[in-house]
DRENVEXGU-366582 format. One record per residue (C-alpha): x, y, z; residue in one letter; residue number from 0. Coordinates in pm, whole numbers, plus 50000, padded with zeros to 5 digits. Layout:
BEGIN
X,Y,Z,A,NUM
...
% end
This chain:
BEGIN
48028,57350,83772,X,0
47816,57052,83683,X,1
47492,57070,83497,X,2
47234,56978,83716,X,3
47043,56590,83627,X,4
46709,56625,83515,X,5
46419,56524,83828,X,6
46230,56307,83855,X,7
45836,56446,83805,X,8
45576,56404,83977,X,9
45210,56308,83869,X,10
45124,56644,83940,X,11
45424,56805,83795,X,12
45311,56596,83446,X,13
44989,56744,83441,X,14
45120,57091,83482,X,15
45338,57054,83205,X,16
45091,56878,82994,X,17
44855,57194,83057,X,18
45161,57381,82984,X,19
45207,57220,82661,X,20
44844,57260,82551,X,21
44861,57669,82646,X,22
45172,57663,82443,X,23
44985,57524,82120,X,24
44639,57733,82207,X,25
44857,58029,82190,X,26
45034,57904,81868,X,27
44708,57855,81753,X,28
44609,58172,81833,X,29
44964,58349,81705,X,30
44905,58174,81409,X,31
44568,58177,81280,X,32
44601,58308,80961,X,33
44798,57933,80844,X,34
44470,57760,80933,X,35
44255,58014,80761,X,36
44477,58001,80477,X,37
44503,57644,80428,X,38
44101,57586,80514,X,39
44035,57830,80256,X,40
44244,57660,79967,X,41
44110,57356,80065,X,42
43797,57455,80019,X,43
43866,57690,79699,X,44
44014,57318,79559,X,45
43715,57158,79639,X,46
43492,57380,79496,X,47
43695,57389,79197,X,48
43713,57007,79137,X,49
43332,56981,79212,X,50
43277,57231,78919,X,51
43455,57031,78694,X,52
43295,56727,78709,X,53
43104,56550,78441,X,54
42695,56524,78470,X,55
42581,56196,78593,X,56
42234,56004,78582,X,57
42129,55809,78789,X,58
41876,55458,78743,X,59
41701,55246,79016,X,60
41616,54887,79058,X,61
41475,54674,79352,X,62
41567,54240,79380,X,63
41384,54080,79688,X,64
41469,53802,79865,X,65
41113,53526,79777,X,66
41041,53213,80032,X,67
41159,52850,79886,X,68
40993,52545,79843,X,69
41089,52319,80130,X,70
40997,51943,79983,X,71
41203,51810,80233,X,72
41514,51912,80423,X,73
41772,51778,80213,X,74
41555,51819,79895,X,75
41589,52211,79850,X,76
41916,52414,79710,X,77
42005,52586,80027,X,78
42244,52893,80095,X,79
42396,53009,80423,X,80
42151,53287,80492,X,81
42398,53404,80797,X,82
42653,53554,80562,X,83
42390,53583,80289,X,84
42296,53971,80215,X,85
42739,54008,80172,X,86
42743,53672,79956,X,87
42466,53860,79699,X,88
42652,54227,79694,X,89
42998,54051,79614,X,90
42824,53861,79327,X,91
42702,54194,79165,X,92
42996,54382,79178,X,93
43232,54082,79084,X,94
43411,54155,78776,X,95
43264,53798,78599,X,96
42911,53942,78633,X,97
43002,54309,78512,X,98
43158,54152,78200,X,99
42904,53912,78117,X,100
42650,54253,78157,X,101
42857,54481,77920,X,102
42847,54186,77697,X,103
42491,54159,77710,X,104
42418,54534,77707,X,105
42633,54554,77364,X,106
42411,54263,77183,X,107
42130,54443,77298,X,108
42189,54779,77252,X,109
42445,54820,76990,X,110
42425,55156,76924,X,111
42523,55258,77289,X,112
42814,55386,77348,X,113
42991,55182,77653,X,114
43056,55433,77951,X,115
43180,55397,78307,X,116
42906,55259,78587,X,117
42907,55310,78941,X,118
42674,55064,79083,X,119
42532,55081,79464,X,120
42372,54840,79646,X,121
42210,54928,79945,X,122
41949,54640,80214,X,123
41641,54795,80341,X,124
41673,54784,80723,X,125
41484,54468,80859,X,126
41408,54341,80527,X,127
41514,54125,80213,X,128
41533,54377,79988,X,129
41813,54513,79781,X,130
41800,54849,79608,X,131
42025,54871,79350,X,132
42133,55228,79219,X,133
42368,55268,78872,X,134
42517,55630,78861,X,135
42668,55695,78448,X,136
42755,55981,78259,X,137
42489,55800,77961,X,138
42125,55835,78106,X,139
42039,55558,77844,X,140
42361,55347,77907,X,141
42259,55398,78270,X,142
41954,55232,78233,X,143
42045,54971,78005,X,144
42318,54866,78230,X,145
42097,54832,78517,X,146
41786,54538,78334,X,147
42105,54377,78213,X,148
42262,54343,78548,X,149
41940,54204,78672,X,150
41888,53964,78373,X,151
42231,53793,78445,X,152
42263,53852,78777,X,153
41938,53596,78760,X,154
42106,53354,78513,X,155
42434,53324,78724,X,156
42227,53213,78995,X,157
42048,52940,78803,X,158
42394,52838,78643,X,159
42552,52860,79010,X,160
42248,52639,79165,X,161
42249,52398,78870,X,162
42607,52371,78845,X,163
42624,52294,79263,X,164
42314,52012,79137,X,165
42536,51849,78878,X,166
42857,51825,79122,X,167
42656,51737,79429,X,168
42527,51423,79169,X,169
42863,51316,79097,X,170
43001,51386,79471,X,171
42734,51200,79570,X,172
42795,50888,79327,X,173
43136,50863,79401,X,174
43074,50831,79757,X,175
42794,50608,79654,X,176
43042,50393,79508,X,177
43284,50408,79799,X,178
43045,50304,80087,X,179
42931,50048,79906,X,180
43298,49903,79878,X,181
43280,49952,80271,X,182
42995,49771,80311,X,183
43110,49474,80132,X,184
43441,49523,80339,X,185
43294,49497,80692,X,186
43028,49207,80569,X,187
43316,49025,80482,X,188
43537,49034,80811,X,189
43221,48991,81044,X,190
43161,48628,80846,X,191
43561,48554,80862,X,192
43574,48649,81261,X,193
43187,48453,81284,X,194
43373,48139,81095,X,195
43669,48145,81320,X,196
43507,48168,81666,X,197
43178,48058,81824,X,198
43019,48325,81987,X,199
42754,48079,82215,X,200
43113,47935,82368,X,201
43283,48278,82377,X,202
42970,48409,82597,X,203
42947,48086,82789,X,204
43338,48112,82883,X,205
43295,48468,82983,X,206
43019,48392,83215,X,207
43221,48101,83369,X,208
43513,48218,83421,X,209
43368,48560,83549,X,210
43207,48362,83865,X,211
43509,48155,83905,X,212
43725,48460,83874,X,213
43529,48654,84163,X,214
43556,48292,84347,X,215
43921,48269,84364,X,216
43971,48643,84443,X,217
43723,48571,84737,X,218
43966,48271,84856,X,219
44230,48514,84819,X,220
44121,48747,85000,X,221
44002,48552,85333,X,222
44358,48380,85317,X,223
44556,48706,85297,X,224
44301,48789,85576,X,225
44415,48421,85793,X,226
44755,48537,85710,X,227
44758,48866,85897,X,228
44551,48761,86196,X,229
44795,48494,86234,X,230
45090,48719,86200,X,231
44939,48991,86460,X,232
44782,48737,86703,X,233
44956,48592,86984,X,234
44958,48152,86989,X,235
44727,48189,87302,X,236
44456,48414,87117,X,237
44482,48235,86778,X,238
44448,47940,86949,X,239
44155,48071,87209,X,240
44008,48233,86846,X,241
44011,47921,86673,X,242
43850,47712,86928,X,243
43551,47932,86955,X,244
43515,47914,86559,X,245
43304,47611,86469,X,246
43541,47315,86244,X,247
43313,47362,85923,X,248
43428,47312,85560,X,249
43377,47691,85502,X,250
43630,47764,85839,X,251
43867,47514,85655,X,252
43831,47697,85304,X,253
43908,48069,85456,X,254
44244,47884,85593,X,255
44133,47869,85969,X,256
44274,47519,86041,X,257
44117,47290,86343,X,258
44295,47300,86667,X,259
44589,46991,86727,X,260
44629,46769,86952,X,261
44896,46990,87180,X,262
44663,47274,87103,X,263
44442,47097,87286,X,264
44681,46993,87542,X,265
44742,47362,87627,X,266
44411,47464,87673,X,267
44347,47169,87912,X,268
44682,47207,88117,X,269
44539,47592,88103,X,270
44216,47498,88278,X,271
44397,47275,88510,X,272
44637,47486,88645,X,273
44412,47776,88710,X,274
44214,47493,88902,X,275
44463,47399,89126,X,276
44583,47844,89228,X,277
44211,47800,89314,X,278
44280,47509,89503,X,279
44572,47625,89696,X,280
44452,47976,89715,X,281
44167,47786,89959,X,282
44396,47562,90177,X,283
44631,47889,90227,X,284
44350,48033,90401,X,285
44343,47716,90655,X,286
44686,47633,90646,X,287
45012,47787,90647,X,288
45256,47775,90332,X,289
45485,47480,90463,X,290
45151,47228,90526,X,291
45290,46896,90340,X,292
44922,46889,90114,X,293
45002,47288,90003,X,294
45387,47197,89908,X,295
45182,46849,89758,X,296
44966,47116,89583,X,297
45274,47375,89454,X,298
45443,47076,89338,X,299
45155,46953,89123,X,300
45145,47307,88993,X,301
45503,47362,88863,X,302
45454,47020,88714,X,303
45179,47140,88499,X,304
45322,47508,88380,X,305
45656,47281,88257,X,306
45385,47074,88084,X,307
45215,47413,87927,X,308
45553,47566,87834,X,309
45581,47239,87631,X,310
45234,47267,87450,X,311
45324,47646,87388,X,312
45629,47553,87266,X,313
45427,47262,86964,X,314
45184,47514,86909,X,315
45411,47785,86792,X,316
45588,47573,86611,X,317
45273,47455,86482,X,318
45200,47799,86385,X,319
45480,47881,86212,X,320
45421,47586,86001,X,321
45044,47738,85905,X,322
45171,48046,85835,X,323
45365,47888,85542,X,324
45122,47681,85433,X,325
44901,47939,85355,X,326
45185,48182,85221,X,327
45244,47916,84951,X,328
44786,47884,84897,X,329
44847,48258,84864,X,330
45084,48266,84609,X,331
44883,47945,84411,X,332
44566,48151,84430,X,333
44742,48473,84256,X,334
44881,48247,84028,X,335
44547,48113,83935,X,336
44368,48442,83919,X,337
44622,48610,83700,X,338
44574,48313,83459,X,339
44185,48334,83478,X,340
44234,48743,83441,X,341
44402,48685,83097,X,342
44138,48443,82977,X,343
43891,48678,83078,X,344
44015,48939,82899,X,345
44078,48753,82543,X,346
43741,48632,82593,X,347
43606,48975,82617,X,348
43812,49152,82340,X,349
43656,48873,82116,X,350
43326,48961,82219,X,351
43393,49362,82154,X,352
43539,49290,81806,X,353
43220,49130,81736,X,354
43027,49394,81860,X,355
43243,49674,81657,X,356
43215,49469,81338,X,357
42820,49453,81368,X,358
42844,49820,81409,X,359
43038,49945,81157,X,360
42843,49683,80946,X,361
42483,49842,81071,X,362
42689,50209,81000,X,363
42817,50164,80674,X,364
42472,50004,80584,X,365
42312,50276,80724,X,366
42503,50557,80553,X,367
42466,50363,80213,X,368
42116,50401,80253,X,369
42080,50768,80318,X,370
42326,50856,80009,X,371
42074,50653,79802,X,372
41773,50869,79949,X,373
42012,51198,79851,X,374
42073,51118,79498,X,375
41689,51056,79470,X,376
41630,51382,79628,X,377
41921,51601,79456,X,378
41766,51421,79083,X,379
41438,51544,79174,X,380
41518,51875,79264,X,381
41713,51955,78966,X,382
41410,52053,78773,X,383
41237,52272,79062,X,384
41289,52635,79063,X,385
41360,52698,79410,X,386
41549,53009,79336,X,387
41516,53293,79695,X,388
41593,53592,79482,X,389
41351,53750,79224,X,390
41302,54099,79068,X,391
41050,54340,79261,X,392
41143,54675,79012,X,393
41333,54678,78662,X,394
41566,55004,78606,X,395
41353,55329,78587,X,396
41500,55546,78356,X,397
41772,55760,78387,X,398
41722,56095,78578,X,399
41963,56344,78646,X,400
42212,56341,78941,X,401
42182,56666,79202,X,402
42557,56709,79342,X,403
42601,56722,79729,X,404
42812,57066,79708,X,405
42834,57072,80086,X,406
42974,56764,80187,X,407
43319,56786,79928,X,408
43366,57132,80111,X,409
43321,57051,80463,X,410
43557,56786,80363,X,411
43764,57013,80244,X,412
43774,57226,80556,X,413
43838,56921,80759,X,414
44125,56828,80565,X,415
44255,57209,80558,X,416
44240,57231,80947,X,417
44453,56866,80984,X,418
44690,56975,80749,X,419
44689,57338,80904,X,420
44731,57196,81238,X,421
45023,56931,81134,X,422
45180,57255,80956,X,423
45129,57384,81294,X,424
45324,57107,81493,X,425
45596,57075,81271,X,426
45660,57486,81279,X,427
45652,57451,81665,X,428
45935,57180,81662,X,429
46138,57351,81468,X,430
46027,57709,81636,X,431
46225,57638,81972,X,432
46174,57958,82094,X,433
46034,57993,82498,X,434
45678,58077,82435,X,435
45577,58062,82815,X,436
45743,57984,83141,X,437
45589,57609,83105,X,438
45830,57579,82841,X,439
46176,57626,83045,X,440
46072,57352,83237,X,441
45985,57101,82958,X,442
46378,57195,82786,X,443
46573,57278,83127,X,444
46704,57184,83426,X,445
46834,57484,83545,X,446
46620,57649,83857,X,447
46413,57911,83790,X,448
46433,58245,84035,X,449
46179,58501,83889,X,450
45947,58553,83628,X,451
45961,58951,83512,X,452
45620,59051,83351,X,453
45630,59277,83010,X,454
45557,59562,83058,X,455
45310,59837,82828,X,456
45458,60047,82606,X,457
45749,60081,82351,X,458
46075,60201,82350,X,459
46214,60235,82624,X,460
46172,60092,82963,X,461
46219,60297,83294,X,462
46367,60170,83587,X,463
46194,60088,83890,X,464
46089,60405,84110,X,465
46064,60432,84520,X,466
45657,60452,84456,X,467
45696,60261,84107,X,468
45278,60261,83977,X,469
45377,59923,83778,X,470
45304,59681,84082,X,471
45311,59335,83874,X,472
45664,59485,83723,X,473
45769,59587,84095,X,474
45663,59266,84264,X,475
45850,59037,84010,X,476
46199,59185,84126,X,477
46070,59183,84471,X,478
46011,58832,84405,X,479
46343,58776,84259,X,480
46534,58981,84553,X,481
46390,58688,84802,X,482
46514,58415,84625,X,483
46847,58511,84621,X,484
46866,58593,84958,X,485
46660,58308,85083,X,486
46799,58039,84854,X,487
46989,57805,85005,X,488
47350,57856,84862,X,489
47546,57592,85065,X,490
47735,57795,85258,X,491
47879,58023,85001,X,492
47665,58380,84980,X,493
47691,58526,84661,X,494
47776,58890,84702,X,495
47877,58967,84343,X,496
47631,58879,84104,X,497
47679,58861,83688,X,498
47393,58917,83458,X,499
47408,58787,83124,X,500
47182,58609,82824,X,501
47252,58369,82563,X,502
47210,58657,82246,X,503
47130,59037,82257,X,504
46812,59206,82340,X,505
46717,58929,82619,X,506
46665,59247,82844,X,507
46987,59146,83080,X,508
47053,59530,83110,X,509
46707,59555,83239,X,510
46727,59278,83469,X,511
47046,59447,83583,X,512
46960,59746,83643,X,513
46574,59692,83824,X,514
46778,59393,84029,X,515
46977,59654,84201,X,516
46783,59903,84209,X,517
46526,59657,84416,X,518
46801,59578,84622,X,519
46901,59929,84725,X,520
46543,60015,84790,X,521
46591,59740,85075,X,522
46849,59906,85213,X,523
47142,59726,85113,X,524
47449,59890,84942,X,525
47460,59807,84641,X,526
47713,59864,84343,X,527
47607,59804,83963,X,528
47886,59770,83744,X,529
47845,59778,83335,X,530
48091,59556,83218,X,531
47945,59495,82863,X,532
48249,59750,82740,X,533
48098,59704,82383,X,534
47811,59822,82369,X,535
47744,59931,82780,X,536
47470,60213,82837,X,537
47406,60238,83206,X,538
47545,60531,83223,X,539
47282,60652,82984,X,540
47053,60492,83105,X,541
47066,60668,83410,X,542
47153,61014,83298,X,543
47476,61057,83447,X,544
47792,61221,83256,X,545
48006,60982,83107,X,546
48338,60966,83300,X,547
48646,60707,83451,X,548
48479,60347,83453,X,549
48566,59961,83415,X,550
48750,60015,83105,X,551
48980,60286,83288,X,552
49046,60101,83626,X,553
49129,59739,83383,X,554
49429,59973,83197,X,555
49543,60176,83510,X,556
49420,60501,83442,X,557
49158,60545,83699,X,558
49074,60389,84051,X,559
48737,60247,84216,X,560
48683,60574,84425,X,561
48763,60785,84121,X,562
48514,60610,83880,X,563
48184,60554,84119,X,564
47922,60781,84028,X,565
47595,60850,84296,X,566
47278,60787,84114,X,567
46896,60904,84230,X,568
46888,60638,84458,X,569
47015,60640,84802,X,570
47214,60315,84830,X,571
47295,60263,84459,X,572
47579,60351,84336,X,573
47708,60324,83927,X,574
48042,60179,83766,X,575
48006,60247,83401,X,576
48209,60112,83142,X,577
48419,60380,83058,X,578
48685,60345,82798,X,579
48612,60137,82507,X,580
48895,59858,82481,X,581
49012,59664,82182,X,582
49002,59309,82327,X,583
48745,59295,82659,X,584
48878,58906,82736,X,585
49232,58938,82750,X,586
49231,59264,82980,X,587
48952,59058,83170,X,588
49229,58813,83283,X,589
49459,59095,83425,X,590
49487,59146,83794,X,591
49344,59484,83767,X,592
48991,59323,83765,X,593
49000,59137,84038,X,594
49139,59371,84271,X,595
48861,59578,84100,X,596
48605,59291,84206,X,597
48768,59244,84558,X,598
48749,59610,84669,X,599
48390,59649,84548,X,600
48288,59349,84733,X,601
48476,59532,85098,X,602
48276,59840,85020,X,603
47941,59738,84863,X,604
47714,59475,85031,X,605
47622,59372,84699,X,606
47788,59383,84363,X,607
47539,59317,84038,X,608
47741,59349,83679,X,609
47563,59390,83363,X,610
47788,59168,83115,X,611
47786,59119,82728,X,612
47594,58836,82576,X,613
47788,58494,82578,X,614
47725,58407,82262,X,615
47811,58724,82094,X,616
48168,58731,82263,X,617
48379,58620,82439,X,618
48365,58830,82731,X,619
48120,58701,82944,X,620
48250,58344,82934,X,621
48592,58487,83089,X,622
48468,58748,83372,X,623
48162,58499,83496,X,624
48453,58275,83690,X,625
48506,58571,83858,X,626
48184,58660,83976,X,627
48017,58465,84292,X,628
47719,58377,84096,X,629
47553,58441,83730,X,630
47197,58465,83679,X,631
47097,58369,83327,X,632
46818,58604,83131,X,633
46527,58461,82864,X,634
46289,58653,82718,X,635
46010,58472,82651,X,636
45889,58478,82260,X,637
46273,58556,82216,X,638
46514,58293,82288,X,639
46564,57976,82100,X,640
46589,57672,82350,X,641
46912,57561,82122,X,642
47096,57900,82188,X,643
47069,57920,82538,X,644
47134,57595,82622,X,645
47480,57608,82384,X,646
47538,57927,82612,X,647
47435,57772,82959,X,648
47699,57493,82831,X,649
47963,57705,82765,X,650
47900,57888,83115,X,651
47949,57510,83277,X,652
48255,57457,83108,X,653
48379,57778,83273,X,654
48330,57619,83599,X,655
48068,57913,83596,X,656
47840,57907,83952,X,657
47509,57930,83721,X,658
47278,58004,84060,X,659
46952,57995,83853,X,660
46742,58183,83488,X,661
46486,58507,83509,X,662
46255,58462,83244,X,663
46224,58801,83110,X,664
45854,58980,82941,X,665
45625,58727,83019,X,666
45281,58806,82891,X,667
45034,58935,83203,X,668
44751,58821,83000,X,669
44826,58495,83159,X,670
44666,58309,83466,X,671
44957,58353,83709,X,672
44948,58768,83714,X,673
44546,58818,83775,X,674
44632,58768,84188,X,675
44835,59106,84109,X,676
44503,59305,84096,X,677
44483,59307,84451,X,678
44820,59491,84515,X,679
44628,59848,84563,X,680
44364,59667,84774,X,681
44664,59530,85024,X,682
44810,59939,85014,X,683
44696,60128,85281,X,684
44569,60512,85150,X,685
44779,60751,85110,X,686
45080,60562,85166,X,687
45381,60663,85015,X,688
45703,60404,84955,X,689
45880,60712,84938,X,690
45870,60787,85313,X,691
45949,60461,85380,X,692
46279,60420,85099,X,693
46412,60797,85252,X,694
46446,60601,85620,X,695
46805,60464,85653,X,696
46777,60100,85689,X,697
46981,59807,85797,X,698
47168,59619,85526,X,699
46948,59263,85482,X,700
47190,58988,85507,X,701
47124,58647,85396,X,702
46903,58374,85495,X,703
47199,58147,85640,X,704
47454,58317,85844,X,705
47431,58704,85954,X,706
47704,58881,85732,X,707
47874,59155,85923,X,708
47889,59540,85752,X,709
48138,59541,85487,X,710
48184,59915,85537,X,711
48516,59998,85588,X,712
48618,60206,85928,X,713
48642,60586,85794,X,714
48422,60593,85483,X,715
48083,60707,85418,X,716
47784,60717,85156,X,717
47653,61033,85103,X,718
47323,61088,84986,X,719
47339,61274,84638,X,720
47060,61540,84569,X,721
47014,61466,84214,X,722
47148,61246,83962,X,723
47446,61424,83807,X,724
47813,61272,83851,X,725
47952,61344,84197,X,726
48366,61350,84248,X,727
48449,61040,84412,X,728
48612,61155,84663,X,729
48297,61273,84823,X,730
48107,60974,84792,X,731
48360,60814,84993,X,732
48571,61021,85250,X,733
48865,60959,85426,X,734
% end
């Protein structure tokens, strides 16, 4: 059988096992609270400890304030960036040039003081300009001493830095002094060489003339391309009808409308003349009929004169054609001309603007000269003006004694004893694989789970389940586990023999075994449990029945089915124990006496539960699951390592082993899921007794899928046994 592929989860299904997760580490937490105490506690005990041994320290105060500055003029004044000010001033006192040029000045002063380490602070005063300046020593004098000397040269380092930024703002400035002069004498120069070379009244006159002729012969241009297309679109009786309406100016002339010819004319007038005579005859028709000699006269005179017109159209076409090229060839003169007019245009105006950029840079570099002289003036005057913005409010009072802050280093000290507690914590949970709570099994398996069994109070030993059992939670759990083997959907193939087993001992398979049958035989069904853990078996204990024939007897021959079932308390149940011990449980598991073992049970019993060894302990369990219809895998929660039983759950697949799901075994009822189970005596009606009801003789239950018929074979019966002691076999099932 293949391992089944991880699912795919759901949004909801994360959030489950995220809260999962967390109840795994609250009750970690809670498991384990004696690591956090533990490590809080030494943190703290450090703490304390290092606090204790730490030198006296005193403490002096001093106060710098930020003074107005004398504002001559705007460029007159040693300014500072005042954005990035307050940072610019705490840098400078705790740079390493000023604290060297203060122990150097402390040790003139004050030779006989002993140089010692200084902490200095330096703290703004919200919404002011003052500084307060704090020096923390193990020397109360040194302390104080360190403090006026800080001040003293934190003062001269700022008349040094201001007079030093003087004295190289002076020599930046002459430099550039120098420089723009060399630029004005630079663009002086080319504006008199490009003044000598061209004369500006004649540049500006040119551009001005040959601007209006310019726009003149574009104009031309335009009204001939204009001629052109009328000329091209319009018929020779409309350009010639067009024309004559137009008056025979100069202006007509220069837009390229040309007068009308003579045969122009001619076609107008031979026009006129024949719609004169159709008037004509269109009059004597009305008197006269169509063969009168003066309307054939008449018809004669007009063919005569639409010959005559077809000639005149004929000129004027021609004609027509002829204009069209004439002005084609103006066209092409005019572009001509205006392309030479556009380039002289152009040169004359580049001139112009090369003036007007030498003047400018002329008038800019003069310009700029000027203001540098006005700076040096101003930067030479203020080098003698004390315009300094920071002065001393309060010299260094003396020394006084530091109080430690005991509390803070030992809440500190918790803090860090919790992290490290809780990273302890994490890392003993990843390598602590054990199940803590069902949430787990789904964060490390795939397998499906079929029921969740509930501890259950007490020690030592566990009973089984009872007709009128008082532990309802422990009850309903195999109840719950009962309906989802019957009801889960097998494929097809109904498990009627079903294997117990667990990855290492003490998982509480026996248990599983045993209350799993037992639950089943309550419903009625016939059920057969079979201990085939021929180790270390104890059903037979268990249920206080003499030890006799069992599994171990029928594998070597010695006994048969009917001669090694035992009757137990309960009605439908029936025991196979393990009987003889054998030397080596796998090889006598691959006889043929098993099987046929297997086979018969499964004719007589509807169901057939076996109680098997561990699977990682031997290798007995490995080689009877094949045989079995389905295995049921047991956890116990707090109990099994992840690791284990998933290197047994993998050697069950490579079995080909029908794994049909896990019971998670003593799961705490502290939890949320079991509160619901309070209501079990509320849903029981009084006086009630599941004793009545488990002495009626019931139906077998068959599966969910198809009905399974009675696999009771024609002749035998169960008989009820009266108490729990070993009954012959041949009376449990008779002939």
């Amino acid at each position: 059988m293949d391992r089944l592929p991880p699912p795919t989860q759901t949004a909801s299904q994360k959030l489950t096992h995220f809260n999962d997760r967390m109840r795994r580490y609250m009750k970690l937490i809670a498991r384990r609270w004696w690591v956090i105490l533990l490590l809080v506690s030494g943190a703290i005990c450090l703490q304390a400890w290092k606090t204790s041994k730490l030198p006296d320290e005193y403490r002096s105060n001093a106060r710098i304030v930020v003074t107005g500055q004398l504002a001559l003029k705007e460029s007159v004044h040693y300014r500072e960036e005042m954005a990035n000010f307050y940072g610019t001033q705490a840098q400078i006192l705790n740079s390493g040039e000023l604290r060297r040029r203060v122990g150097e000045r402390v040790k003139v002063l004050h030779p006989g003081l002993a140089p010692s380490v200084v902490n200095l602070t330096i703290e703004r005063q919200k919404n002011s300009s003052v500084f307060d300046l704090e020096s923390l020593s193990r020397d109360a004098a040194y302390a104080r001493a360190y403090l006026d000397a800080l001040l003293d040269e934190y003062i001269n380092f700022r008349r040094e830095m201001r007079s030093r930024v003087s004295e190289n703002t002076l020599d930046a400035l002459t430099e550039e002094l120098a420089r723009a002069q060399k630029r004005v004498s630079a663009s002086e120069e080319e504006l008199k060489k490009f003044q000598s070379e061209n004369n500006l009244v004649v540049l500006e006159e040119g551009r001005n003339s040959s601007a209006a002729y310019l726009e003149e012969l574009k104009s031309k241009l335009a009204d001939m391309k204009t001629e052109q297309n009328l000329l091209r679109r319009l018929d020779i009786e409309q350009d010639i009808l067009r024309r004559n309406r137009l008056p025979d100016t100069y202006e007509s002339q220069r837009k390229g409308v040309m007068p009308l010819a003579e045969s122009e004319r001619d076609f107008l007038e031979t026009k006129q003349q024949i719609e004169l005579l159709r008037a004509e005859l269109s009059q004597l028709l009305k008197v006269m009929k169509p063969k009168h000699p003066q309307v054939a006269s008449l018809q004669h005179r007009i063919g005569q004169a639409e010959t005559m017109l077809a000639i005149y159209r004929k000129q004027s076409e021609e004609q027509n054609a002829q204009r069209i090229k004439s002005i084609e060839l103006q066209i092409e003169n005019l572009e001509t001309e205006v392309e030479t007019w556009e380039a002289k245009a152009l040169a004359t105006r580049d001139k112009l603007n090369d003036f007007q950029r030498l003047a400018g840079q002329v008038e800019r570099d003069q310009g700029f000269y000027e203001k540098l002289l006005l700076s040096m003036h101003d930067v030479d005057q203020s080098q003698n003006l004390n315009q300094d913005s920071v002065s001393i409010m309060e010299r260094a009072t003396a020394a006084s004694l530091v109080k430690r802050d005991r509390a803070r280093p030992l809440a500190m000290g918790a803090v860090m004893g919790g992290l490290l507690a809780l990273v302890l914590l994490l890392v003993i949970d990843r390598l602590d694989d054990k199940l803590r709570a069902v949430g787990d099994f789904a964060l490390n398996f795939n397998e499906e789970l079929l029921g969740v069994i509930p501890s259950v109070d007490g020690k030592g030993k566990i009973m089984p389940l009872q007709a009128n059992d008082d532990r309802h939670m422990f009850s309903e759990a195999y109840r719950n586990l009962r309906s989802s083997l019957l009801f889960k959907d097998w494929r097809g193939q109904e498990p009627h023999s079903i294997l117990i087993t667990s990855a290492v001992p003490v998982e509480g398979k026996t248990t599983v075994a045993t209350n799993l049958a037992i639950t089943m035989a309550l419903a009625g069904s016939r059920v057969l449990l079979i201990d085939a853990d021929l180790r270390r078996g104890s059903l037979t204990k268990q249920f206080e029945v003499p030890e006799g024939p069992g599994l171990g007897d029928i594998i070597l021959g010695e006994a048969t089915l009917n001669q090694s079932i035992v009757r137990t308390a309960y009605e439908y149940l029936a025991l196979l124990g393990r009987g003889r011990d054998l030397p080596a449980c796998s090889e006598n598991f691959l006889g043929v006496e098993l099987r046929d073992c297997l086979r018969d049970a499964k004719e007589r019993f509807d169901f057939v539960v076996i109680d098997s060894a561990p699977v990682l302990v031997a290798d007995d369990t490995t080689t009877l699951a094949p045989l079995a219809d389905t295995t049921l895998f047991v956890m116990r929660i707090n109990a099994t390592p992840a690791r284990l039983a998933d290197k047994a759950l993998q050697l069950l697949y490579r079995r080909q082993v029908n794994v049909g799901g896990v019971v998670l075994n003593c799961e705490s009822v502290s939890t949320n899921d079991y509160r619901t189970y309070g209501y079990y005596k509320y849903y029981s009606a009084p006086g009630q007794s599941a004793t009545k009801l488990d002495n009626v003789r019931r139906r077998s239950i068959p599966f969910a899928g198809k009905r399974r018929a009675s696999r009771r074979p024609v002749g035998l019966e169960v008989k009820p046994a009266a108490s729990a002691e070993e009954v012959p076999a041949d009376e449990i099932f008779v002939e």
